[in-house]
C-alpha positions in Angstrom: -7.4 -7.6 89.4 -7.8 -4.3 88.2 -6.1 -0.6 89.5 -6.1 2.9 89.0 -4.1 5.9 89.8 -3.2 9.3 89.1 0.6 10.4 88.3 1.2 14.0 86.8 -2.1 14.5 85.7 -1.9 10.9 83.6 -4.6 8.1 84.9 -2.8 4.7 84.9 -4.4 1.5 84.5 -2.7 -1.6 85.8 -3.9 -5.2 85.9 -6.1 -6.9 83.4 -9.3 -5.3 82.0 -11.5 -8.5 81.7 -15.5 -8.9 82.1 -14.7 -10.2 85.7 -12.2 -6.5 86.8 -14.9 -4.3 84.6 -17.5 -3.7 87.7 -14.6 -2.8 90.0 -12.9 -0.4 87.1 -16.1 1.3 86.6 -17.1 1.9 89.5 -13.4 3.9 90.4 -13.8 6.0 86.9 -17.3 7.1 87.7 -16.3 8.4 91.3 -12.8 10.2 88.9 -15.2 11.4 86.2 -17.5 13.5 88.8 -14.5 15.4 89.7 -13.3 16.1 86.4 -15.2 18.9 83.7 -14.4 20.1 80.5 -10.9 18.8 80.1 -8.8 16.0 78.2 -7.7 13.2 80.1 -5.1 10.7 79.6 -5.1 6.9 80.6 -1.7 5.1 80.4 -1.9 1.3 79.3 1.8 1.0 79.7 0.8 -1.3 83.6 -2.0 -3.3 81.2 -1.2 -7.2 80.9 -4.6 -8.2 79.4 -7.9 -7.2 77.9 -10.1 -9.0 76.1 -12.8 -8.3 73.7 -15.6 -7.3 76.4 -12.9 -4.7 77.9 -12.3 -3.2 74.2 -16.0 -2.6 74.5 -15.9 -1.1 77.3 -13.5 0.9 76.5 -14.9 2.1 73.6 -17.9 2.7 75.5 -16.0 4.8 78.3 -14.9 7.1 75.7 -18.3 8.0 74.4 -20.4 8.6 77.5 -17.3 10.8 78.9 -18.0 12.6 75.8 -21.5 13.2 76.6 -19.8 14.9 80.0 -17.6 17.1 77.9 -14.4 15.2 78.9 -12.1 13.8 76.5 -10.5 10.1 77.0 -7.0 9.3 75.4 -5.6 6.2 75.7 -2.0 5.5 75.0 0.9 3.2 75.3 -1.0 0.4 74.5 1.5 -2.7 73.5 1.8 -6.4 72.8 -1.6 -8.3 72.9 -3.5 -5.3 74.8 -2.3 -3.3 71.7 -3.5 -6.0 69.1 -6.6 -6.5 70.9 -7.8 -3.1 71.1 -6.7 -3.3 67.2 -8.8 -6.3 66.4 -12.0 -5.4 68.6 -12.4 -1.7 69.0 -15.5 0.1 66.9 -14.6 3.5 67.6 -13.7 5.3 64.5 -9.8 5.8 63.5 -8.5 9.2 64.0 -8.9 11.5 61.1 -5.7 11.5 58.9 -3.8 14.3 58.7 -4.3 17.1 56.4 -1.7 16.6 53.5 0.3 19.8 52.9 -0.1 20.9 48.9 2.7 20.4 46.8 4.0 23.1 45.0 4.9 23.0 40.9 8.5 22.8 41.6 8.2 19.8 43.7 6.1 18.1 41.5 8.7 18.7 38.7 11.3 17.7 40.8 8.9 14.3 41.9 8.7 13.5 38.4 12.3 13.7 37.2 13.7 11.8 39.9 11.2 9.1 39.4 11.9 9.3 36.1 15.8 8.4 36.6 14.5 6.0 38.9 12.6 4.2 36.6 15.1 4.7 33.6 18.0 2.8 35.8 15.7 0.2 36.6 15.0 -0.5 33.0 18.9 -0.3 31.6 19.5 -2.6 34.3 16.8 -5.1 33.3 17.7 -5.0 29.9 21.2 -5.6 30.6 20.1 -8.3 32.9 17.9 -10.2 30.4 20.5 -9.5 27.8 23.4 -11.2 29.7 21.3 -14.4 31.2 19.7 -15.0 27.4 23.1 -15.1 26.0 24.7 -17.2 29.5 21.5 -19.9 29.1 22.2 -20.2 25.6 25.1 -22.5 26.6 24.4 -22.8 30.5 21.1 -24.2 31.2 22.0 -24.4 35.2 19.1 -22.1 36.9 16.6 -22.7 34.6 13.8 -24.9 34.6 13.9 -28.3 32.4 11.7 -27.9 29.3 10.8 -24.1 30.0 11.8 -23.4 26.7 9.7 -25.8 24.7 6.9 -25.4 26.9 7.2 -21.4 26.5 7.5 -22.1 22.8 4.4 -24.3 22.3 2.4 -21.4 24.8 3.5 -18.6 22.8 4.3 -19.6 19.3 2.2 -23.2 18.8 -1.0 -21.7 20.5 -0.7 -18.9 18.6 -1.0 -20.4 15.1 -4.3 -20.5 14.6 -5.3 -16.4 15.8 -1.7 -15.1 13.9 -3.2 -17.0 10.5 -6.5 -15.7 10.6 -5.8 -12.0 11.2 -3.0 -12.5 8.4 -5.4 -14.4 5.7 -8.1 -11.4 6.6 -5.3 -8.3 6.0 -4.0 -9.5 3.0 -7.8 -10.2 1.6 -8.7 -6.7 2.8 -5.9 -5.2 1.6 -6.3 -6.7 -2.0 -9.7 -6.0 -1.7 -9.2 -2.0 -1.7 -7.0 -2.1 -3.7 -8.3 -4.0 -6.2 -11.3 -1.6 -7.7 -8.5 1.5 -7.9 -5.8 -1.0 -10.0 -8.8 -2.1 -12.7 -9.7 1.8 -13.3 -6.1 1.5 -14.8 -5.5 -1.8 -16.1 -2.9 -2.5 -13.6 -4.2 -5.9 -12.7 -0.8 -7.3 -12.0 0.4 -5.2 -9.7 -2.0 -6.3 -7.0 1.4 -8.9 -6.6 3.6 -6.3 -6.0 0.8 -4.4 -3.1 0.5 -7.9 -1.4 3.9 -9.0 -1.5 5.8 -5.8 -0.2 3.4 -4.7 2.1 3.0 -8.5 3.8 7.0 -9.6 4.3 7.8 -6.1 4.8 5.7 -4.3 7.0 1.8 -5.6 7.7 3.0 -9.7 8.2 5.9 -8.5 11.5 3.7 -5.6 12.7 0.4 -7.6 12.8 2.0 -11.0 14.6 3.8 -8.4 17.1 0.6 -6.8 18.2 -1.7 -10.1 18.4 1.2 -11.3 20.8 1.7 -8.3 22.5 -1.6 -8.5 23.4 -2.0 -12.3 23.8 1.8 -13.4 25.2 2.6 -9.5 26.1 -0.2 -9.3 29.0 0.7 -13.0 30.5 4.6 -12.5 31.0 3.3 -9.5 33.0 0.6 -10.9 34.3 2.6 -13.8 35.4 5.8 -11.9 37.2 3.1 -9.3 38.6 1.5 -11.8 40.7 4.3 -13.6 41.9 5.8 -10.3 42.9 2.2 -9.4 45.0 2.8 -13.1 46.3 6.3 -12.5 47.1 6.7 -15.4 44.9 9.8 -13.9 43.7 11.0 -13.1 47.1 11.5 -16.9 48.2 13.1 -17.4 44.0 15.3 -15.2 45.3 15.9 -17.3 48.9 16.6 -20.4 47.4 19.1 -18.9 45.5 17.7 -18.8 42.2 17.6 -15.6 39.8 14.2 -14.9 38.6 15.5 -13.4 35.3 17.0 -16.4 34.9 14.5 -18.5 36.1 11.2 -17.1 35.0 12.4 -14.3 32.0 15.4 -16.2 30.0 13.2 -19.2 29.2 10.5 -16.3 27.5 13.1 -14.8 25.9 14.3 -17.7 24.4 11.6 -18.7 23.2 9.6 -15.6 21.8 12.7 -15.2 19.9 12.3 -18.5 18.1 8.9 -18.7 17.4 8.4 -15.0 16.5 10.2 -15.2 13.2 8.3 -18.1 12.5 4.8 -17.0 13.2 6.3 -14.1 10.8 6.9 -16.2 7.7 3.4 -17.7 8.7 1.5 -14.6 8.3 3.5 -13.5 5.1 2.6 -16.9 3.7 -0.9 -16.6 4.9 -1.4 -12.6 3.9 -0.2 -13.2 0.5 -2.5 -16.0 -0.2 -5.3 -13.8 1.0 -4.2 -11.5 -1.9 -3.9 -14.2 -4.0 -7.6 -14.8 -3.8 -8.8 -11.4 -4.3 -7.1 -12.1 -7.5 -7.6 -14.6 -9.4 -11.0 -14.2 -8.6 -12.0 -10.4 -8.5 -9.3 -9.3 -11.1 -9.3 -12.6 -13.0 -5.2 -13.2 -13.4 -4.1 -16.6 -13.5 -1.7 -18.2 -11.0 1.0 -18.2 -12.8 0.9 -14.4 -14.0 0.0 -13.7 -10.1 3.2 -15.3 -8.8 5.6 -14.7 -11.6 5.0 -11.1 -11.2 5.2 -11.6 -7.3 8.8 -13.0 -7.2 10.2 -10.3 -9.4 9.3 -7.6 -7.2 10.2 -9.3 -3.4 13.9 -9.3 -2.7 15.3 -10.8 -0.2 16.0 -7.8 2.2 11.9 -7.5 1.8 12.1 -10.2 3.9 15.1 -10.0 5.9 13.6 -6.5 6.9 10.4 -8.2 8.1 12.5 -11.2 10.4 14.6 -8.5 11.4 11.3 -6.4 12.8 9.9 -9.0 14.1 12.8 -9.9 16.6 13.2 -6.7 17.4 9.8 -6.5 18.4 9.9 -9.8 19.8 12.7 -8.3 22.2 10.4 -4.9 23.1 7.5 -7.5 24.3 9.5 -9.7 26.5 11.3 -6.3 28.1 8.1 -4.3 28.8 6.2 -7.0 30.3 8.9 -7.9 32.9 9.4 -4.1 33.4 5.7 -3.8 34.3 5.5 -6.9 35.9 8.3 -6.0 38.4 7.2 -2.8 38.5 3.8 -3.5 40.0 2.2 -2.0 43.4 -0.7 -3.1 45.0 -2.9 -6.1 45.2 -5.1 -7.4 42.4 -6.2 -4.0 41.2 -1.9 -3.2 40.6 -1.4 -6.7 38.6 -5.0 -5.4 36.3 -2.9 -2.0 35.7 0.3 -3.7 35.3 -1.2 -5.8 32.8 -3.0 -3.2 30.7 0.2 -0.8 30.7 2.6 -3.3 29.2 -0.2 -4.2 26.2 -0.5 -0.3 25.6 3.4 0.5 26.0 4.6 -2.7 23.6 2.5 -1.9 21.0 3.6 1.9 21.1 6.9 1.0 21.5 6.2 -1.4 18.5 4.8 1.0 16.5 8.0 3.4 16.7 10.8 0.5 16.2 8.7 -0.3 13.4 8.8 3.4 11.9 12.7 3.5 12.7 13.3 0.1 11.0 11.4 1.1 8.3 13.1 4.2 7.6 16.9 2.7 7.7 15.4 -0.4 5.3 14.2 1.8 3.0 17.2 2.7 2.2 18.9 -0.9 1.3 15.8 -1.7 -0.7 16.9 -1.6 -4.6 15.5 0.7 -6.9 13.1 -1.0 -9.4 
């Protein structure tokens, strides 16, 4: 059954509003209606106990040809499975939303710098975080999944191999290449050795690797903890009382830290055998000449500049992907920009280590 009455100028329904109680309901509103003109009237749902998807029509219906009369139906209080139902079934257009008040230039300042700190705290206490697990797993492996870190090795370093060759084989060719046709204008043949073999373990062998796995490892550790934050993936780590630095970072860490060194000493290998091409075959020197002149000009902090780097920027990978990963909002579309931030911001980040490093190593290098 069905009711309606008037209290303080507020029409209550009461009963159920089903396909069987519509007939009887309309009927009453029509007889209400004819009284009524040019005004806004309010129906209380507060007495509803059911309505189903017919009555949501109707409903919806109501509310359209009383605005053809010039009257104005609100309905409120609404709860429970009336609310839902109403929710779930009703056409009507939502209300418009409200008209945003403009934000001033000092409020936007202000927006910026505490989201700033925000963001800035979040980061120190990430680092700190990934920091003191790394260094806690490296002799406590309790929270942490078995054979994570081989199977994060062989992902990032192992599969990586083949891509981290061929980029270094085509620098150092390319870079022996132009510089080849400028050293024969001078007879300066030899030093095509002393080009290849700085420039590869100190600078191009760490900076290249770090970008191709920025790119390639970089974009799935954010990738990765992005969606299992949309998931709330991390959520139920966290329930069954596990860490997910712990978990799902230290095992990364661990082992980008390993195999980036590695896949360093690959591409200096690589590189300077690209130069080694270029030549003995475009400037004609002989193997010999090409590598006796090439271990009298790398010294050892050449190359203990370029492990160095590449840690570093083995570190800066691992610690802006988490960032962005954890830092993600949104569905699908907030793990794509997630993803695509933390490729742009490590190799920027990258990019400056690698200027700051480069700057203090210069220093230690000895004169010739």
């Amino acid at each position: 059954m069905v009711a309606i009455y008037q209290k303080d100028n507020r029409f209550f329904f009461s009963g159920e509003i089903k396909y069987t109680t519509i007939p009887t309901l309309d009927r009453e509103l029509q007889t209400i209606f004819k009284s009524l003109k040019n005004q806004d009237v309010t129906i209380d749902f507060t007495e509803v106990t059911e309505i189903d998807s017919i009555g949501v029509a109707y409903i919806d219906e109501l509310a359209q040809s009383a605005a053809q009369k010039g009257l104005s139906l609100n309905f409120v209080n609404a709860t429970g499975q009336v609310a839902e139902a109403i929710s779930n079934f009703s056409t009507s257009p939502p209300p418009a939303a409200p008209s945003t008040r403009r934000t001033g230039i000092f409020e936007r300042i202000g927006d910026f710098a505490i989201n700033s700190y925000n963001n800035i705290l979040f980061l120190l206490y990430l680092i700190a975080d990934i920091f003191y697990w790394a260094g806690i797993g490296l002799i406590n492996h309790k929270g942490q999944r078995k054979g994570a870190f081989i199977q994060q090795s062989v992902l990032i370093g192992v599969n990586s191999v083949k891509i981290v060759s061929m980029i270094a084989l085509l620098i150092g060719f390319i870079l022996a290449l132009q510089s080849a046709s400028q050293l024969r204008q001078f007879g300066a043949n030899i030093f095509i050795a002393d080009l290849i073999g700085i420039a590869m373990t100190a600078e191009m062998g760490p900076i290249m690797t770090a970008i191709i796995l920025a790119g390639r490892s970089g974009s799935a550790f954010a990738s990765e903890i992005a969606t299992m934050v949309v998931t709330e993936e991390i959520d139920a780590i966290r329930t069954m009382g596990l860490n997910p630095i712990r978990f799902i970072v230290v095992p990364k860490f661990h082992a980008i830290s390993v195999t980036m060194p590695l896949l360093t000493i690959l591409a200096d290998l690589v590189g300077i055998m690209g130069g080694f091409i270029i030549a003995t075959t475009y400037l004609e020197l002989s193997p010999t000449a090409f590598f006796n002149e090439l271990l009298s000009v790398v010294y050892l902090i050449d190359i203990i500049s370029g492990l160095v780097k590449s840690i570093v920027f083995a570190w800066i990978i691992i610690i802006v992907g988490t960032y962005f990963g954890f830092m993600v909002k949104g569905g699908a579309e907030g793990v794509g920009r997630a993803t695509t931030a933390s490729v742009v911001a490590s190799i920027f980040v990258i990019i400056i280590a690698d200027s700051i490093l480069g700057l203090l190593f210069y220093f230690g290098r000895p004169a010739y």
